[in-house]
MARSE-742273 format. One record per residue (C-alpha): x, z, y; residue number from 1; residue in one letter. Coordinates in nm, 3 decimals, decimal comma. Example, Ala and Ser with C-alpha at 12.3 -4.5 7.8 and 13.67 -1.06 7.14 Angstrom:
2
<node px="1,230" pz="0,780" py="-0,450" num="1" residuo="A"/>
<node px="1,367" pz="0,714" py="-0,106" num="2" residuo="S"/>
This chain:
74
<node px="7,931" pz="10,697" py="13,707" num="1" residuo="X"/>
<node px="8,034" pz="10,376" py="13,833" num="2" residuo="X"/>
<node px="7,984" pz="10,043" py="13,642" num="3" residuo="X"/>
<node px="8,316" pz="9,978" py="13,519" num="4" residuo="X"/>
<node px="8,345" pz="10,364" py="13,426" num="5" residuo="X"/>
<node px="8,024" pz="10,264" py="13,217" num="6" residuo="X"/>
<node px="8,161" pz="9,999" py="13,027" num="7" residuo="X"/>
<node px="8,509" pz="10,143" py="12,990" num="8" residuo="X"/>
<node px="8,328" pz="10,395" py="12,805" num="9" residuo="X"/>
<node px="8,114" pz="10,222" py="12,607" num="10" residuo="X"/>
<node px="8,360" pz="10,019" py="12,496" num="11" residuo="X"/>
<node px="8,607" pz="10,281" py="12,374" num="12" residuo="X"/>
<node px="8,253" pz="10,410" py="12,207" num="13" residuo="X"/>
<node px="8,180" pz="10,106" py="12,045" num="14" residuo="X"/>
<node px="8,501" pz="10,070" py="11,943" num="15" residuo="X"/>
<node px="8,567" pz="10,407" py="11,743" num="16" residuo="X"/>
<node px="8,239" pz="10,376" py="11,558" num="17" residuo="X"/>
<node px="8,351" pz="10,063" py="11,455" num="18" residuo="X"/>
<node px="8,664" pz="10,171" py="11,283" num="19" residuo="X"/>
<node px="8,902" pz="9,976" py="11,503" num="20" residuo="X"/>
<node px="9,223" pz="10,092" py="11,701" num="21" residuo="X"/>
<node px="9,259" pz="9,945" py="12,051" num="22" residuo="X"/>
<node px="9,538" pz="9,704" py="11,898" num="23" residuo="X"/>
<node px="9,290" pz="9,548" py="11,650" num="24" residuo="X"/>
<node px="9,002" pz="9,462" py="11,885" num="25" residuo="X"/>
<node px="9,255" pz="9,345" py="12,144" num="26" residuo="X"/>
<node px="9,400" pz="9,152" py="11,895" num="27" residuo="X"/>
<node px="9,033" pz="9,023" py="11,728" num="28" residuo="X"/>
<node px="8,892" pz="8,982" py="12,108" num="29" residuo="X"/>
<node px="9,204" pz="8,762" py="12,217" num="30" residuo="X"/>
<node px="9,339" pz="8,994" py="12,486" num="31" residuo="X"/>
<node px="9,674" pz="9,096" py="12,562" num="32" residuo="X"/>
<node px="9,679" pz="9,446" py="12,386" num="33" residuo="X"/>
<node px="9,828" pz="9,676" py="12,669" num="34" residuo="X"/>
<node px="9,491" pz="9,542" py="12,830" num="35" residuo="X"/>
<node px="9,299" pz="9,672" py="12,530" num="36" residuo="X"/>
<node px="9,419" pz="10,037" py="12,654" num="37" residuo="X"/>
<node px="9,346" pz="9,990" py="13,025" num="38" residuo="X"/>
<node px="9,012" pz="9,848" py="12,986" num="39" residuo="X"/>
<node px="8,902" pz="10,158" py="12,840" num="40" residuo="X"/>
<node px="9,082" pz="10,384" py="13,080" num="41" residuo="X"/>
<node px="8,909" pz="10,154" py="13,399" num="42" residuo="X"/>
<node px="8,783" pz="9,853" py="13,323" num="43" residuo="X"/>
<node px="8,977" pz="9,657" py="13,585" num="44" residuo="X"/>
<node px="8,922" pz="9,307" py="13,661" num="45" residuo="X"/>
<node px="8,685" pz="9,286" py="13,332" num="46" residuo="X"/>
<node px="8,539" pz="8,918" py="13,337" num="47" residuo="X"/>
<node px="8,175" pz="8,883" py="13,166" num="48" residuo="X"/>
<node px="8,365" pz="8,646" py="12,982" num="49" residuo="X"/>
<node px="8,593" pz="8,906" py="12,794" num="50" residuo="X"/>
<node px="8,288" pz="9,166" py="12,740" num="51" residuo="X"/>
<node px="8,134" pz="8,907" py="12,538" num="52" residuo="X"/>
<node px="8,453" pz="8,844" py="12,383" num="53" residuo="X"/>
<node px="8,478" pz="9,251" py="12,290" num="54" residuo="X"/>
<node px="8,094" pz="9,286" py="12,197" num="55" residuo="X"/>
<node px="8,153" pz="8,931" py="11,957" num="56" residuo="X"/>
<node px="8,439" pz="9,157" py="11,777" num="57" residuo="X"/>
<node px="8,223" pz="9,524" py="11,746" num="58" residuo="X"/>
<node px="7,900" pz="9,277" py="11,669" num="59" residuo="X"/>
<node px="7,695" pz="9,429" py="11,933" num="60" residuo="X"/>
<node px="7,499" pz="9,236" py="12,202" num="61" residuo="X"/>
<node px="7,722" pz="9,259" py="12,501" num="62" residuo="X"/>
<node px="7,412" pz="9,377" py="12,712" num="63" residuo="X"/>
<node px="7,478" pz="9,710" py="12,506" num="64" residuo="X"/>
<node px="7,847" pz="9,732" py="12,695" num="65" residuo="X"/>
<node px="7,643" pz="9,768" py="13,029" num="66" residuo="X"/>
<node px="7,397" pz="10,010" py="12,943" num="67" residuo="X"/>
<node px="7,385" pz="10,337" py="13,014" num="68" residuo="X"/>
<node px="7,308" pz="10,570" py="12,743" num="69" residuo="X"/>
<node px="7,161" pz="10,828" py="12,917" num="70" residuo="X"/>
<node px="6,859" pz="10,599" py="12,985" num="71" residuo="X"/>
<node px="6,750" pz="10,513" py="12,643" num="72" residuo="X"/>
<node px="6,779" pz="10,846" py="12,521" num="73" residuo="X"/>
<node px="6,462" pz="10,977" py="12,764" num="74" residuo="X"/>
C-alpha cells in the first residue's frame, strides 16, 4: 500500500471512531469539505500541514496518520 493509500485510510479510520462525518472534520480541520471526501478516497496533494490540522480535530498525534497498522500489531 502506498503512503497516501495509508493515510487516506487511516484517516477515514480515525475519523469513524471518532464519531464524525466527513463534513464535520472538514469543517473542524478548516478544509473545503468536498476535500474532506477525496482525501479519504486518495489523499491527493495532502500537505503535512493539513494532517496536523485533521489529527488536531480526531486528537491523535498526527504521526498516528502515517503509520501503518499492520506494524504495531506484530
Amino acid at each position: 500500500m502506498s503512503l497516501p493509500e495509508l493515510v487516506a485510510k487511516n484517516i477515514a479510520n480515525y475519523r469513524v471512531a471518532a464519531g464524525l462525518s466527513q463534513d464535520a472534520l472538514g469543517t473542524a480541520a478548516g478544509i473545503a469539505k468536498n476535500y474532506a471526501s477525496l482525501i479519504e478516497v486518495s489523499a491527493p496533494d495532502l500537505t503535512i500541514e493539513t494532517v496536523e490540522s485533521i489529527a488536531r480535530v480526531l486528537e491523535i498525534d498526527a504521526s498516528l496518520l502515517l503509520a501503518d497498522p499492520r506494524e504495531s500489531a506484530s
